[in-house]
N, C-alpha and C positions, 0 to 999 in steps of 0.2 A: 221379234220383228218379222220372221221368217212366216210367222203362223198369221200376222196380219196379212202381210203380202203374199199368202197362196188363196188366197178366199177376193174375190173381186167386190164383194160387199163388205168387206172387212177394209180393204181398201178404200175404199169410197168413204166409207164411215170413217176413218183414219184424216183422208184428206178434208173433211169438212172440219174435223176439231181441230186441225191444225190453223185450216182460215181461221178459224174463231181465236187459235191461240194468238195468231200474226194480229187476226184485226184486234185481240185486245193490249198487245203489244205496242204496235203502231197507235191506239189511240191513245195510251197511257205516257208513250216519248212525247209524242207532237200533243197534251195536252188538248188535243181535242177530243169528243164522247160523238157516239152515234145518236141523232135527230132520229127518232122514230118517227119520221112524219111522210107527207105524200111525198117529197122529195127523193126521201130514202126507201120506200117501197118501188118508187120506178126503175132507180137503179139497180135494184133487187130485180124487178121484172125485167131490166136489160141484160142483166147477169143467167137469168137462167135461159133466155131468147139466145144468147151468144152461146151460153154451153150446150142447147138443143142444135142449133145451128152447126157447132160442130159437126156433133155428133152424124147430122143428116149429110150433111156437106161431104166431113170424114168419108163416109160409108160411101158416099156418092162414088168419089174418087178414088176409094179404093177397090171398090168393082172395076171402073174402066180405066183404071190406072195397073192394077195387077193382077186382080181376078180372071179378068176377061181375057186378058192378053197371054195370060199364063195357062189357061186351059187347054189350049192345043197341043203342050209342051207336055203334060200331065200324062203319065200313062193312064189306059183305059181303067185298069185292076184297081187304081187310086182314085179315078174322078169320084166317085158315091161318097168319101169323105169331105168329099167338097158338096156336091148335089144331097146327102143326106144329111148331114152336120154345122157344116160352116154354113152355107148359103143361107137354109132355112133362118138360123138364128141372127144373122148380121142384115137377112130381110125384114124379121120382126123390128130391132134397134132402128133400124134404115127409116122403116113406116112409121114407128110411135116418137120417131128423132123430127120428122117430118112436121107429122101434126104438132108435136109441142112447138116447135118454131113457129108455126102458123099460130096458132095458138096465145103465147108468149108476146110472138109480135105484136097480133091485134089488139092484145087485155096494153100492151105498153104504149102502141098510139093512141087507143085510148082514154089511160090514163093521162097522154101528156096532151089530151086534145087536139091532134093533127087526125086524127081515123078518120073521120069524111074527108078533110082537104085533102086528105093523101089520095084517098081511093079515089076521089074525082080530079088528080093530077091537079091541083090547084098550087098556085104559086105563092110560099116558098116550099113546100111539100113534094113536088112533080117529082125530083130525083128516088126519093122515099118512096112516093108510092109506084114510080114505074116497078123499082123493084121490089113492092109488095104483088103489083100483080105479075110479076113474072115468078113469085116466091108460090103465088096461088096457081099458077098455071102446074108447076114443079109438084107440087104437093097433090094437087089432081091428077097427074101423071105417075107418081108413085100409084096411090091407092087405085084408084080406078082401070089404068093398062098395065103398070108394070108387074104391080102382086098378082094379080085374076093372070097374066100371061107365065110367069113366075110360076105359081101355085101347079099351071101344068108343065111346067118345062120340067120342072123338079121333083113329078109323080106323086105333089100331093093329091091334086085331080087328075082322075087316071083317066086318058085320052088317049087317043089311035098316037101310034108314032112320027104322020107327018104332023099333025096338028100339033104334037109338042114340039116338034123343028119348028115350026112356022110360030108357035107361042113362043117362044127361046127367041128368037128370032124378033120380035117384034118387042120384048121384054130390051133384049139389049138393045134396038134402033132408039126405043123412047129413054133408055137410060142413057144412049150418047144424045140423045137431044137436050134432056136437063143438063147435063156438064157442059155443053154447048152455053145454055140457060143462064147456068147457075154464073161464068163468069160477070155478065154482064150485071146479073142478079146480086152477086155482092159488090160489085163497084157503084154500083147508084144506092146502097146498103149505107157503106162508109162514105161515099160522095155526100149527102145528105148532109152531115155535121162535122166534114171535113174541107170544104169549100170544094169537092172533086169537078164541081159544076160551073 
């Protein structure tokens, strides 16, 4: 078990046969069989929207829940394990966590025929799509200011030393404005098909 759980991929792959094990468990007590039909694809396309969503959400909140705040605390000798190693990688996850939720979302409105009523706030959609386009705004704000200011805070792009302050700097004002965002953004998420409205 030791040799699955030290490999992150070995893990993942671990957890996915196991749903499989559960979902064939669970259909074989409760006699029911999985519908391979549109039905069952959406929910499928809701399930991987929910675990991209995490993922982007996760990372959100863990920069400016502990990254951020834990930096000043860090001695100087130790920050490049964070600036060279951790950041870069949980920036990469952060941005393709991003787009697959963007992603994800649109193929599953979509699919269930709400994607224009939503985008054009129509009713009963408006809760839904306020927070598609505050989920689009979030996801523009990833790719476009926070990685490009990112990229130099963290000497991937090598710039003069106040411009990576001032990129640093601007990276984190637009990451506290998505977690700002993002509340609002999953509550009209779950409001939608939860009466939150």
């Amino acid at each position: 078990m030791s040799q699955i759980l030290q490999s992150l991929y070995k893990t993942l792959l671990a957890g996915l046969v196991l749903l499989i094990v559960v979902i064939f468990i669970a259909t074989s007590v409760s006699g029911h069989s999985i519908q391979f039909s549109h039905a069952w694809g959406a929910f499928v396309m809701r399930w991987l929207h929910v675990a991209s969503g995490i993922m982007w959400i996760g990372l959100l909140w863990y920069f400016n829940f502990v990254q951020i705040p834990s930096m000043p605390s860090i001695p100087d000798e130790q920050k490049p394990a964070i600036s060279k190693v951790i950041a870069p990688t949980a920036l990469f996850w952060f941005r393709y966590g991003a787009l697959a939720t963007v992603v994800t979302g649109l193929l599953l409105a979509w699919m269930q025929g709400y994607l224009v009523l939503a985008l054009t706030l129509q009713i009963p959609f408006a809760a839904i799509g306020i927070g598609m386009w505050i989920a689009l705004l979030m996801a523009f704000n990833v790719w476009f200011i926070i990685w490009p200011n990112q990229k130099k805070a963290l000497g991937i792009v090598a710039v003069e030393p106040a411009e990576k302050a001032k990129a640093a700097r601007t990276a984190m004002l637009t990451s506290r404005v998505n977690t700002m965002l993002s509340i609002t953004m999953l509550y009209m998420m779950v409001a939608q098909q939860n009466a939150g409205l």
